[in-house]
TORDREN-688295 format. One record per residue (C-alpha): residue number from 1; residue in three letters; x, y, z. Coordinates in steps of 0.02 Angstrom, whole numbers. Each point is the difference from the previous one (the first is absolute). Layout:
// TORDREN-688295
  resi  resn    east   north      up
   NUM   ALA       X       Y       Z
...
// end
This chain:
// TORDREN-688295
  resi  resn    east   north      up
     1   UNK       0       0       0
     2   UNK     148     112      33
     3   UNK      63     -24    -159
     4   UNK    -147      25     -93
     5   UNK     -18     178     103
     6   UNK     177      43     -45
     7   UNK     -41     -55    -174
     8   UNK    -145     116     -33
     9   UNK     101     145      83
    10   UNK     153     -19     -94
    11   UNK    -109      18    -160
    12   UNK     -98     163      38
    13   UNK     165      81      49
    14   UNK      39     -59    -165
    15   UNK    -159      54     -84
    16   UNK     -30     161      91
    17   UNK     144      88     -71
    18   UNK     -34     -46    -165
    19   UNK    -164      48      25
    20   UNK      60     190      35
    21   UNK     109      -8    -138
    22   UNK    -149     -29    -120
    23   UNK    -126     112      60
    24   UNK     149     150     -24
    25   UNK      30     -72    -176
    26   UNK    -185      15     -21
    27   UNK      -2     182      48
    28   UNK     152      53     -73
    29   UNK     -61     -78    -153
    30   UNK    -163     127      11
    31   UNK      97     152      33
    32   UNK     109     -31    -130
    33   UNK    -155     -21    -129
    34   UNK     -71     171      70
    35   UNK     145      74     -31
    36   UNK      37     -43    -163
    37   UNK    -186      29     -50
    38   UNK       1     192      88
    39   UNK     162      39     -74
    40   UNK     -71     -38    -182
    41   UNK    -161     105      35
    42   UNK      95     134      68
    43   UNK     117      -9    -132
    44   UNK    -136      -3    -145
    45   UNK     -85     135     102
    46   UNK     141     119     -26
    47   UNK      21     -52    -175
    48   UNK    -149      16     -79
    49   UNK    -103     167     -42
    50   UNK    -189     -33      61
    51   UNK    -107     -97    -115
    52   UNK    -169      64     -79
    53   UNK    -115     -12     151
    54   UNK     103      29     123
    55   UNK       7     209     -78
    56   UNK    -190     -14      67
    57   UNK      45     -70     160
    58   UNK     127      97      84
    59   UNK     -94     194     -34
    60   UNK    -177    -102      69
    61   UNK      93     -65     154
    62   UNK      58     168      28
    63   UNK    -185      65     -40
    64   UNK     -74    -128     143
    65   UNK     129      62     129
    66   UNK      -6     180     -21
    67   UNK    -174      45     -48
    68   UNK     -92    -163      31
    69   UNK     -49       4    -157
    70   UNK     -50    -184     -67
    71   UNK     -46      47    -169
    72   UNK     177     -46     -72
    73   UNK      22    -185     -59
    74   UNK    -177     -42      77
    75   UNK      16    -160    -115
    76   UNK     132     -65     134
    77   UNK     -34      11     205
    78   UNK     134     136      60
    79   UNK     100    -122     131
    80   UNK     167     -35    -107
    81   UNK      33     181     -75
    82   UNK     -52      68     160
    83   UNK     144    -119      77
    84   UNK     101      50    -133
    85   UNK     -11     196       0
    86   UNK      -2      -5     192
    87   UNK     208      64       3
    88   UNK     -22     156    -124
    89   UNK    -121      71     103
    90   UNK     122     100      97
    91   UNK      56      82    -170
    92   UNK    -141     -38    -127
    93   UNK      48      34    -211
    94   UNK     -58     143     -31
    95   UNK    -169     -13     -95
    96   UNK    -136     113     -41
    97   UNK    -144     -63      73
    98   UNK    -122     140     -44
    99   UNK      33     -19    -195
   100   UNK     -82    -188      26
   101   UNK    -166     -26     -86
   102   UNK    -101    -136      89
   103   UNK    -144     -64     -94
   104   UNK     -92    -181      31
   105   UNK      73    -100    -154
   106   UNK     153      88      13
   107   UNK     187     -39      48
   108   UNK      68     142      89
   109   UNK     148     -96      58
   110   UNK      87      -2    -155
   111   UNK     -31     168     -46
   112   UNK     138      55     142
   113   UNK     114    -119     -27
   114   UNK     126     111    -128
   115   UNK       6     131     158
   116   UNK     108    -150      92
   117   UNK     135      19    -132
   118   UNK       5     209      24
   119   UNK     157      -3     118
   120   UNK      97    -126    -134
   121   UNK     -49    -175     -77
   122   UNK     118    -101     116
   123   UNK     -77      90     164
   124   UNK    -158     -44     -52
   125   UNK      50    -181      -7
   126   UNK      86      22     168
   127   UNK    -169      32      72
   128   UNK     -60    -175     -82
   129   UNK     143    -105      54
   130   UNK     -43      74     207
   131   UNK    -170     -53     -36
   132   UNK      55    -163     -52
   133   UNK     115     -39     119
   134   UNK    -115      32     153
   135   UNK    -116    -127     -96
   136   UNK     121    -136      21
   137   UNK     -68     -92     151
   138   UNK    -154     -40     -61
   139   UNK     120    -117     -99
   140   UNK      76     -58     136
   141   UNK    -160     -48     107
   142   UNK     -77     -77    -160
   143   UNK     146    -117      -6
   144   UNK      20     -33     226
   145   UNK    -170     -54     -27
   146   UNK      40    -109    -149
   147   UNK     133     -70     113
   148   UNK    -114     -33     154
   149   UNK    -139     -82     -96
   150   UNK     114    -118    -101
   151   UNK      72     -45     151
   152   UNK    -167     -53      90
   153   UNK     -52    -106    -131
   154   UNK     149     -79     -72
   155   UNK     149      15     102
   156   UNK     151     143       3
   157   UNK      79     -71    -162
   158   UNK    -141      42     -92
   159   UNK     -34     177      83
   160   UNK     176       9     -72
   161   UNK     -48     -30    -168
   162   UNK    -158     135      24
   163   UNK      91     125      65
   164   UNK     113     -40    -158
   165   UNK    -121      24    -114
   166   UNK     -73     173      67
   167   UNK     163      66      15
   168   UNK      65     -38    -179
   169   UNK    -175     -16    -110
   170   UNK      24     140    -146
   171   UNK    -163      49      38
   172   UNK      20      54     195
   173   UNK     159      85     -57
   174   UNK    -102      99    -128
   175   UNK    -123      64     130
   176   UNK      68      15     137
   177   UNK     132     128     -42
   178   UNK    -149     124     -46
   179   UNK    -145      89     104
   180   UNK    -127     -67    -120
   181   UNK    -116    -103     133
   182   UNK      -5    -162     -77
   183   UNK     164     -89      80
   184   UNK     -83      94     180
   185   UNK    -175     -61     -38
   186   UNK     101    -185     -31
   187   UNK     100      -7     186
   188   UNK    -152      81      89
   189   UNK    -115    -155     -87
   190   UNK      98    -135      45
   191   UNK      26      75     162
   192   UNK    -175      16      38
   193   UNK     -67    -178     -54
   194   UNK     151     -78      97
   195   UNK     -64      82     162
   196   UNK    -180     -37     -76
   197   UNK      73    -167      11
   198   UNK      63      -2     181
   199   UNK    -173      57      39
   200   UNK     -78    -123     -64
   201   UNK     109    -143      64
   202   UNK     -38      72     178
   203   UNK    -134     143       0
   204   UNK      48     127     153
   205   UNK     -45     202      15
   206   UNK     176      48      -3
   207   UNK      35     -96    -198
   208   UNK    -169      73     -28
   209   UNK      52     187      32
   210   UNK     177     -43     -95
   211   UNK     -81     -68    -152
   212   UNK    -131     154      10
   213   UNK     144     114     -14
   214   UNK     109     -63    -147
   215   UNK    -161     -31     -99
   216   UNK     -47     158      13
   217   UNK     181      46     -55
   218   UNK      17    -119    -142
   219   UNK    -186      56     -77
   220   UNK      62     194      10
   221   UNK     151     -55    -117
   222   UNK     -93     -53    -156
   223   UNK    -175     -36     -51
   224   UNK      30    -199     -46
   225   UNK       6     -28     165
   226   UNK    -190      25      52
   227   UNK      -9    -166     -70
   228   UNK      58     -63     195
   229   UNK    -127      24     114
   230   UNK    -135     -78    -126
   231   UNK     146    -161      -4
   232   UNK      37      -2     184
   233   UNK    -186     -34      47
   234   UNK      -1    -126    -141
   235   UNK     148     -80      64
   236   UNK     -38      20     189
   237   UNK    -158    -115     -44
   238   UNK      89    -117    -115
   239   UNK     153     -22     150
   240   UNK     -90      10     159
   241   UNK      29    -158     113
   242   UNK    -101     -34     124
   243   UNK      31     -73     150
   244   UNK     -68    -165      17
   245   UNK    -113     -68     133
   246   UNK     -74     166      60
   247   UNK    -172      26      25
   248   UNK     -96     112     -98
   249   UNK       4     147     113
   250   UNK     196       0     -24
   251   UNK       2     -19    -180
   252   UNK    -120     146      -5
   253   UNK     124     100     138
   254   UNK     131     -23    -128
   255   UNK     -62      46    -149
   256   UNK     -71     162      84
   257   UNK     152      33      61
   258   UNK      96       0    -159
   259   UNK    -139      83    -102
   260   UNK      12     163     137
   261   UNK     188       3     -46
   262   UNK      15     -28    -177
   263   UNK    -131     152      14
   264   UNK     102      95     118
   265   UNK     144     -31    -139
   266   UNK     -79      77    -156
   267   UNK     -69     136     151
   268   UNK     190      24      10
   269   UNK      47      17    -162
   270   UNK    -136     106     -50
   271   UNK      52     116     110
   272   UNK     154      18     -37
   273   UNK     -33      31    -178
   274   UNK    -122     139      27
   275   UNK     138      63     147
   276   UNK     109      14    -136
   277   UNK    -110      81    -134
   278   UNK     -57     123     174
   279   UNK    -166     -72     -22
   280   UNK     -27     140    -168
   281   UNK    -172     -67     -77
   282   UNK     -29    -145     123
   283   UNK    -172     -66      32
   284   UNK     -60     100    -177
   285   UNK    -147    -106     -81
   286   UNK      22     -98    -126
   287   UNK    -137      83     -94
   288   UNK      87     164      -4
   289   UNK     161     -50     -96
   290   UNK      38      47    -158
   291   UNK      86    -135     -92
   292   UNK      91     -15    -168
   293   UNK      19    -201     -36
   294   UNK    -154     -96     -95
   295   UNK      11    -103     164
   296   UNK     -67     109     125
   297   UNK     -63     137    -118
   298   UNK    -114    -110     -81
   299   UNK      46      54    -178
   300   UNK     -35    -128    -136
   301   UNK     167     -58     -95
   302   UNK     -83      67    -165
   303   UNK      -5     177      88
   304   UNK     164     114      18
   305   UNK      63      31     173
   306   UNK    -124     107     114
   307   UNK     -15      41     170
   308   UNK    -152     -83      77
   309   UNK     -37    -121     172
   310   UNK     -66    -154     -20
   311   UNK     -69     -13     166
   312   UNK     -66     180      -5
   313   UNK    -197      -3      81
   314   UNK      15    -182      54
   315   UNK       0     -83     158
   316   UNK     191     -27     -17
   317   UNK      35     170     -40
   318   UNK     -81      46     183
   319   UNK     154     -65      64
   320   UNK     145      77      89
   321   UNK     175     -55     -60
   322   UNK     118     -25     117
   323   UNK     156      44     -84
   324   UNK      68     185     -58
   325   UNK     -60      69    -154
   326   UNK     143     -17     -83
   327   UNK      45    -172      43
   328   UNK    -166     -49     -94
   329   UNK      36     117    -146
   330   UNK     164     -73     -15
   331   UNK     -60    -167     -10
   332   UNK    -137      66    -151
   333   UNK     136     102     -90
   334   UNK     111    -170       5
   335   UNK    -158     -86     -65
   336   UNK     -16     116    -129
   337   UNK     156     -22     -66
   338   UNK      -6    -194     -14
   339   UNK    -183      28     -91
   340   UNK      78     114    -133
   341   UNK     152     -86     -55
   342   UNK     160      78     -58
   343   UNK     112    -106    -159
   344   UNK      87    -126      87
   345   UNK     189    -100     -69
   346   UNK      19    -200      14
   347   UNK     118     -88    -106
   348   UNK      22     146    -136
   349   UNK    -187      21     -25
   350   UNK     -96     155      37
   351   UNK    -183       4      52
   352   UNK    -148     102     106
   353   UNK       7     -86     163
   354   UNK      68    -160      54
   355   UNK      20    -198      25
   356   UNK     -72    -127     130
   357   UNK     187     -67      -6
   358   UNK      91     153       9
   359   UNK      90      -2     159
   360   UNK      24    -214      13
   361   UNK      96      67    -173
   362   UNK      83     127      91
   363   UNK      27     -98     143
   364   UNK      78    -147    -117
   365   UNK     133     121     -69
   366   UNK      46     141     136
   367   UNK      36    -141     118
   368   UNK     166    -103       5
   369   UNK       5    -152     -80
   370   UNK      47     -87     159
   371   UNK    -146      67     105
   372   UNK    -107    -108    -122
   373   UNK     122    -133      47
   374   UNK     -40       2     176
   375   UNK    -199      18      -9
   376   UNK      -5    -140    -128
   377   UNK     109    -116     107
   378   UNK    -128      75     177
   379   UNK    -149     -55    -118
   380   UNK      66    -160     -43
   381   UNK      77     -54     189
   382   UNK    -183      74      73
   383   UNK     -86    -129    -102
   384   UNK      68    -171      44
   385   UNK      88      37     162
   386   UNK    -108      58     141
   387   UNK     169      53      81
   388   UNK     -11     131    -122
   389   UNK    -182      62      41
   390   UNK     -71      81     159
   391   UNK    -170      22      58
   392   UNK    -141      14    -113
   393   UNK     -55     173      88
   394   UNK     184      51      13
   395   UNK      -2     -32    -187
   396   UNK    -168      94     -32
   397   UNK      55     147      92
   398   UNK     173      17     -73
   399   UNK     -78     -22    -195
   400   UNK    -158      69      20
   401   UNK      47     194      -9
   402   UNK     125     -62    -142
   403   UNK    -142     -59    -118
   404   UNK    -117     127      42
   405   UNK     127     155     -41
   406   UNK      69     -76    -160
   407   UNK    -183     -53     -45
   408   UNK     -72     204      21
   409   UNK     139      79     -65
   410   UNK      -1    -127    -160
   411   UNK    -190      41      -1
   412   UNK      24     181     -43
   413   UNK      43     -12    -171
   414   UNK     -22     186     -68
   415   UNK     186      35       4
   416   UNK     135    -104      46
   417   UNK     183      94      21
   418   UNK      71     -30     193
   419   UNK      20    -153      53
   420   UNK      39      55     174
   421   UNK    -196     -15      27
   422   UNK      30    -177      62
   423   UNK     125      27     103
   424   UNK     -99     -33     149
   425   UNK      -3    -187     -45
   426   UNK     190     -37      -9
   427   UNK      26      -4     173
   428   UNK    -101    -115      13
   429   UNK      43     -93    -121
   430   UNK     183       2      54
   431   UNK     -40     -88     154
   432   UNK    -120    -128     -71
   433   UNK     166     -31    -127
   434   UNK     125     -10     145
   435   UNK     -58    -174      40
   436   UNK     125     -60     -93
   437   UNK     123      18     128
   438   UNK     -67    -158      88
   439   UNK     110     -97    -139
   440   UNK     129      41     127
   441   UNK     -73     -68     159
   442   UNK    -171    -125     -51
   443   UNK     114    -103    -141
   444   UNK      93    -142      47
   445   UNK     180       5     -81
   446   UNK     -44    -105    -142
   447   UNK      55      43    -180
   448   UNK    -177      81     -35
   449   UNK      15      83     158
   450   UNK     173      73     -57
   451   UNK     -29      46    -164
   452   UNK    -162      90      69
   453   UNK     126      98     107
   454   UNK     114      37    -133
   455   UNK    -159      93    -105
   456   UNK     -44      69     146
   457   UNK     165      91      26
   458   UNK      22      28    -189
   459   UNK    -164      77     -30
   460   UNK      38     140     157
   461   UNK     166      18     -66
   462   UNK     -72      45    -178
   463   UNK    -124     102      86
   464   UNK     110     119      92
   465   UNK     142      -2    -136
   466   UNK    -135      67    -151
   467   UNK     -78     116     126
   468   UNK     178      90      68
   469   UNK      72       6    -160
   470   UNK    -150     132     -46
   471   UNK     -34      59     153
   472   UNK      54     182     -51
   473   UNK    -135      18    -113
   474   UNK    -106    -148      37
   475   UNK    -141     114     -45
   476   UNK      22     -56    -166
   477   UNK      59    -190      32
   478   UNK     -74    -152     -86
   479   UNK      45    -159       6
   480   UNK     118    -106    -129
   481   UNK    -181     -77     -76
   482   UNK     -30     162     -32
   483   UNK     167      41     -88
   484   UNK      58     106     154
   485   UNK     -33     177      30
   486   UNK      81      54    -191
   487   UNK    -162     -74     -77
   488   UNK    -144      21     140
   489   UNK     -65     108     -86
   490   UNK     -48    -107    -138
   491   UNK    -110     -73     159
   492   UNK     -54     147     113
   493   UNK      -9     193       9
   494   UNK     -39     137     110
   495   UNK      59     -23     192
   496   UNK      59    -168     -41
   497   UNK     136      64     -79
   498   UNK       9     163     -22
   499   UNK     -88     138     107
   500   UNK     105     139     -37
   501   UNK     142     -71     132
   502   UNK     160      35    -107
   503   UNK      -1     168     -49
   504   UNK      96      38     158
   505   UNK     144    -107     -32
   506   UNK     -24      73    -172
   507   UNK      28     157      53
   508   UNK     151     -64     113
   509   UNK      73     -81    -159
   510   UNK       3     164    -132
   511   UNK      79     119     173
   512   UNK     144    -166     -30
   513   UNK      19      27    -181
   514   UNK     -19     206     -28
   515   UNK      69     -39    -181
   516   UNK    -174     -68     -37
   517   UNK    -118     135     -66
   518   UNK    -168     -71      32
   519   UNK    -126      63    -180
   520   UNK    -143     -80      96
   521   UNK    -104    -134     113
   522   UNK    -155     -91       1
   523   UNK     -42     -20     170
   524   UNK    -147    -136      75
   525   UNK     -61     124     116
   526   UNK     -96     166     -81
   527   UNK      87     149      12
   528   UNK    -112     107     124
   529   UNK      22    -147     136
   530   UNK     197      16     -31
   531   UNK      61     151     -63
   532   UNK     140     -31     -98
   533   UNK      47     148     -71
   534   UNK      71      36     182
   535   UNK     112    -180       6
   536   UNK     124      70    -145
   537   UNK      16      57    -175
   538   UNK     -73    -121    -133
   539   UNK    -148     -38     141
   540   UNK    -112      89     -87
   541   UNK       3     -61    -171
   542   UNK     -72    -152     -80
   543   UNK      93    -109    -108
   544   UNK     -38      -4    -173
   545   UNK    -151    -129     -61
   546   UNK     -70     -95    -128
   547   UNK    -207     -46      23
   548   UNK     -19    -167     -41
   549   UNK     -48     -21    -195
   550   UNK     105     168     -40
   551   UNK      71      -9    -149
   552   UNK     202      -3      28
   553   UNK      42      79    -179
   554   UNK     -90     173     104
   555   UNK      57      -9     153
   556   UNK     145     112      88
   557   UNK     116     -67     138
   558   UNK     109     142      82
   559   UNK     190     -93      63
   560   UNK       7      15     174
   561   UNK      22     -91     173
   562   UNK    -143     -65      62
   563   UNK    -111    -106     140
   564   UNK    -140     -95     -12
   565   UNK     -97     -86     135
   566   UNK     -24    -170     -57
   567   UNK    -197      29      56
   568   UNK     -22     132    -136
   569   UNK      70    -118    -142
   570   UNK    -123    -121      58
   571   UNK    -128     122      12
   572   UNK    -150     -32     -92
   573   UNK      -1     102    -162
   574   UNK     188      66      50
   575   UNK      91     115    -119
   576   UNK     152     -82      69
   577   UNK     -15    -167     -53
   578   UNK     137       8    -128
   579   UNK     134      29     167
   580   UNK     -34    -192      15
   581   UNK     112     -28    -170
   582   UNK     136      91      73
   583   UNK     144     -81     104
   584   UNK      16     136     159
   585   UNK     169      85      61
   586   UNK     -50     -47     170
   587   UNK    -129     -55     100
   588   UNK     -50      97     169
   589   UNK     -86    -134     123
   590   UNK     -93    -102     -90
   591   UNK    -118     133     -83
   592   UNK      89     155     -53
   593   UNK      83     -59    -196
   594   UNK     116     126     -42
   595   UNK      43      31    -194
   596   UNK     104      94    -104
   597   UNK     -66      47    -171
   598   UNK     113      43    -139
   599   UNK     -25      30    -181
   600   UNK      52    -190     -23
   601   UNK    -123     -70     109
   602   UNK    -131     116     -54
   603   UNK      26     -62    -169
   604   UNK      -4    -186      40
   605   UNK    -148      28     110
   606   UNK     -82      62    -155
   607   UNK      46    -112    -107
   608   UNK     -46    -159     100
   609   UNK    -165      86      13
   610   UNK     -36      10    -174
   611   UNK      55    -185     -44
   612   UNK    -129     -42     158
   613   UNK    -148     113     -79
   614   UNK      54     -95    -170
// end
C-alpha cells in the first residue's frame, strides 16, 4: 500500500509541472496570436486612406457626439463611429456644420466629408487611422470569445485553431482595421449569443442583466442584428431542458422564471438603445411615420417610390414604437435601398441587383484555400465520429445564427457589392470548423489518425501563410482558386477589393518618385467625397477615355503618366477599359495600376484596337 501511495505521488509531481508548463504554452500561444493580429490591423490602419463609407462615418460620429444629431448614417445604429470618433473630440476637424442640408432621403454625411481633407490630405487620413485604431478591441473581444467557446466545446487545441482563424481570416483583417460597424456588429454578436448561451445552460438574474446589456450593444451596431431577439426566443424554446421528475407546479416556477428574464433582457437592451439615441422620437406611433420603402409605405412595385404608411388609420398604426425615430427610419431607408437595386459585379458580368449565391461565391474565393481545408475535414470527422460532435443544442445554438444571417442577407437580392454583410456568421463558423483539432487528442495514433494530423497541420499552415503574405492589403486578397488578388477582380468589385483604400499609399508612392509628373487619375471614390484636387497636382484630372464601341481611327490619347483604379476599368460602361491592354509601370497595392503612355504605346493601343473592331 505504501508503494502504491508513493507511486501515485511520484507521478503528479511528475505531471503537475508539466501541467504548468502547458497551460503557459497555451497562453503564450494566445498572446502571441493577438499580437500578431493587432499589429497587422494597426499596421493596415495607418496604411490605408479610409474607404468609401467610412467618409460618411467619421463626420456622422462626430454629428452624434456634438449635436446629438442622429440624422447622419441613420441606415447604420451610431455605436461603432461613435466609438471610433470618441478621441477627436477634444480637437474636432474643422467642419461647417451650418452649410449641411438635412432632408429625409438625403445623405448629409457625405456632403462634409471633403471639409476633413481642408488642413492637408494626409491629416485627414490621420484622423481615420485614430478612429481605427481605437476600434481595434472589438477585434480582440470577437476573437477571446472565439477562444472561450472553442474551448468549452472541444478542448484548448481547438480554441487554438479558432482563435487562429479570427485572427488571420482576410476578411476580419479587412474590417476590422476600419470604423465601418460591421467587424463591431460581428464581436458584439458572437459575444452576446455566447452569454445568451451561458444563460441558457443555467438561467440566473445576474447572466440575465449581462446578456441584456451586450444585446442592446450589439443591436445599436448594425441593423442585421434585430434578427436576435426573434432567434433567442426561438432557440430558448427549442434548448430548454427541463428538469426531470418535478411536479407541475415546478415546471411552471421555471418556465415563469425564465420568461420574466428573457423579458427583463430585451427590457435591457431596449433601453439601452433608446439611452443611446436620448430617447429622440421614442414611443411615436406607428401610424404617424412617414416611410419611403414599398414595405412599410405600402407602395405597389409598379408605382415609383412615395412616401406613404402602410399602417396609417389601422389598429397597428395606434401603436407606440418603442425605439427612436431614427433607429426605425434607418431600418426603412436600409430597406429601401435593398428594394431599389443598384448594378451589381459577379464573375465579369454586370446586372440591376443581385444573386441568391453571391456571398457562398464570395465566401468560396476571399477565403484561403486552407480554411476550406479545415471545415471540409470538421464536416467530414462530425459525421462518422461522435468524438467530433457535441450536443445537439450546443450544435443548434452555435449554427443557428450562422444560417439565419447568411440566409437574410442572401435574401436581399437588389444589390449585391460587400460581402462584409455576413460577417456576423464567421465567427461562428470558425468555431463550429475548429473541431478539427480533436484529430490531435480523440484519434488513436494509427496511420489514418496520422495522416489526419498531418492535413490538419498543413491546411493551418496554408491558411496563415496565404493570409500573411497579403496581409498589407488583404482588402483586396483572394484566394489561389481565384487567381490571387492580381485577377479578383475578374471575380468581385466594390469593397471586396477596392473601396478607395490605396490612394494613400498612392499618394505616398508619387512624394517617392517627384520625377513622375502625374497627367491624371481615375479614382473609385467620386470626387466631392475625396477632394483630390487638394492630394497633389494631376489629382484633378481624368485620364484620357475611350466609350466602349468608339471608333479608335477618332479617338485622341494625350502621353502622360497615369493611374487607374482597377474598379473604374471594371466599371460598367468604363471609358477606361482599354488600360486593361496595357502592361503598368507599377502597381500601388493591389488597386492603383500605374502607366506610362508614350507615342509608341498610344500607337499600338490603337492599332490592336482596330484589328479587335475588325
Amino acid at each position: 500500500m505504501m508503494v502504491e501511495e508513493w507511486r501515485v505521488k511520484i507521478l503528479r509531481w511528475g505531471r503537475e509541472p508539466l501541467e504548468a508548463i502547458w497551460r503557459q504554452r497555451i497562453a503564450w500561444s494566445v498572446i502571441l496570436l493577438l499580437l500578431a493580429h493587432s499589429a497587422i490591423l494597426a499596421y493596415g490602419a495607418w496604411l490605408h486612406s479610409p474607404g468609401w463609407d467610412e467618409l460618411g462615418h467619421l463626420p456622422a460620429g462626430l454629428a452624434h457626439w456634438l449635436y446629438g444629431d442622429f440624422r447622419f448614417y441613420k441606415v447604420n445604429p451610431p455605436l461603432v463611429r461613435m466609438v471610433a470618433t470618441l478621441p477627436l473630440l477634444p480637437d474636432p476637424p474643422k467642419i461647417d456644420w451650418e452649410s449641411v442640408v438635412v432632408i429625409p432621403n438625403g445623405r448629409p454625411e457625405f456632403s462634409v466629408s471633403g471639409q476633413l481633407f481642408d488642413q492637408g490630405f494626409e491629416q485627414g487620413c490621420w484622423y481615420f487611422t485614430i478612429a481605427r485604431w481605437v476600434c481595434l478591441p472589438f477585434s480582440l473581444l470577437g476573437a477571446l470569445v472565439v477562444f472561450r467557446w472553442s474551448k468549452e466545446l472541444f478542448g484548448t487545441k481547438s480554441a487554438l485553431i479558432a482563435l487562429t482563424l479570427w485572427s488571420f481570416s482576410p476578411l476580419v483583417l479587412t474590417n476590422a482595421q476600419m470604423i465601418t460597424p460591421d467587424l463591431g456588429a460581428t464581436a458584439l454578436a458572437v459575444t452576446s449569443q455566447y452569454l445568451f448561451r451561458q444563460w441558457v445552460r443555467e438561467p440566473a438574474w445576474e447572466r440575465a442583466f449581462s446578456c441584456g446589456i451586450v444585446l442592446g450593444l450589439a443591436l445599436l451596431s448594425k441593423f442585421t442584428l434585430v434578427i436576435l431577439p426573434p432567434l433567442w426566443c426561438g432557440l430558448w424554446f427549442a434548448t430548454r431542458s427541463w428538469k426531470h421528475n418535478s411536479s407541475f407546479r415546478a415546471l411552471f416556477a421555471q418556465l415563469l422564471r425564465e420568461t420574466l428574464q428573457l423579458v427583463v433582457v430585451f427590457m435591457i437592451a431596449l433601453y439601452i438603445i433608446n439611452l443611446f439615441y436620448t430617447c429622440d422620437g421614442s414611443f411615436t406611433r406607428l401610424g404617424d411615420y412617414t416611410f419611403m420603402s414599398r414595405t412599410l409605405s405600402g407602395s405597389s412595385p409598379e408605382e415609383a417610390y412615395t412616401w406613404g404608411n402602410r399602417f396609417s388609420g389601422t389598429f397597428w398604426g395606434q401603436l407606440p414604437v418603442p425605439l427612436p425615430e431614427q433607429y426605425v427610419l434607418g431600418i426603412d431607408f436600409q430597406k429601401r435601398d435593398f428594394e431599389r437595386g443598384y448594378p451589381s459585379y459577379l464573375r465579369g458580368q454586370w446586372k440591376h441587383g443581385g444573386w441568391w449565391y453571391y456571398y457562398l461565391y464570395g465566401l468560396l474565393v476571399k477565403e484561403p484555400i486552407g480554411f476550406w481545408l479545415l471545415f471540409i475535414l470538421a464536416i467530414g470527422l462530425a459525421v462518422p465520429f461522435c468524438e467530433f460532435r457535441v450536443q445537439w443544442r450546443e450544435e443548434l445554438m452555435l449554427w443557428t445564427p450562422a444560417i439565419v444571417v447568411l440566409a437574410l442577407v442572401s435574401s436581399q437580392t437588389g444589390f449585391n457589392h460587400h460581402l462584409r454583410y455576413i460577417l456576423p456568421a464567421m465567427p461562428f463558423i470558425f468555431v463550429g470548423t475548429a473541431r478539427v483539432g480533436g484529430v490531435f487528442t480523440c484519434l488513436p495514433r494509427t496511420f489514418t489518425g496520422l495522416l489526419l494530423r498531418l492535413g490538419v497541420v498543413t491546411a493551418i499552415a496554408w491558411f496563415i501563410v496565404g493570409s500573411v503574405r497579403y496581409s498589407a492589403h488583404s482588402h483586396a486578397y483572394f484566394n489561389e482558386l481565384a487567381g490571387g488578388p492580381a485577377h479578383g477582380h475578374d471575380h468581385l468589385l466594390d469593397s471586396n477589393i477596392d473601396w478607395g483604400q490605396d490612394l494613400l499609399p498612392l499618394k505616398r508612392w508619387l512624394d517617392k518618385h517627384p520625377e513622375i509628373k502625374l497627367s491624371g487619375i481615375a479614382y473609385s471614390v467620386p470626387a466631392p467625397f475625396v477632394q483630390l484636387e487638394k492630394i497633389g497636382p494631376g489629382f484633378d484630372r481624368l485620364p484620357p477615355g475611350l466609350p466602349p464601341g468608339c471608333a479608335p481611327e477618332g479617338a485622341h490619347i494625350e502621353p502622360g503618366w497615369y493611374v487607374v483604379f482597377i474598379r473604374e476599368m471594371r466599371e460598367q460602361n468604363s471609358p477606361y477599359w482599354y488600360f486593361m491592354r496595357l502592361t503598368p509601370e507599377s502597381r500601388i497595392g493591389w488597386t492603383a495600376y500605374v502607366y506610362h503612355l508614350t507615342e509608341d504605346k498610344i500607337q499600338e493601343v490603337m492599332r490592336s484596337l482596330t484589328k479587335a473592331k475588325l
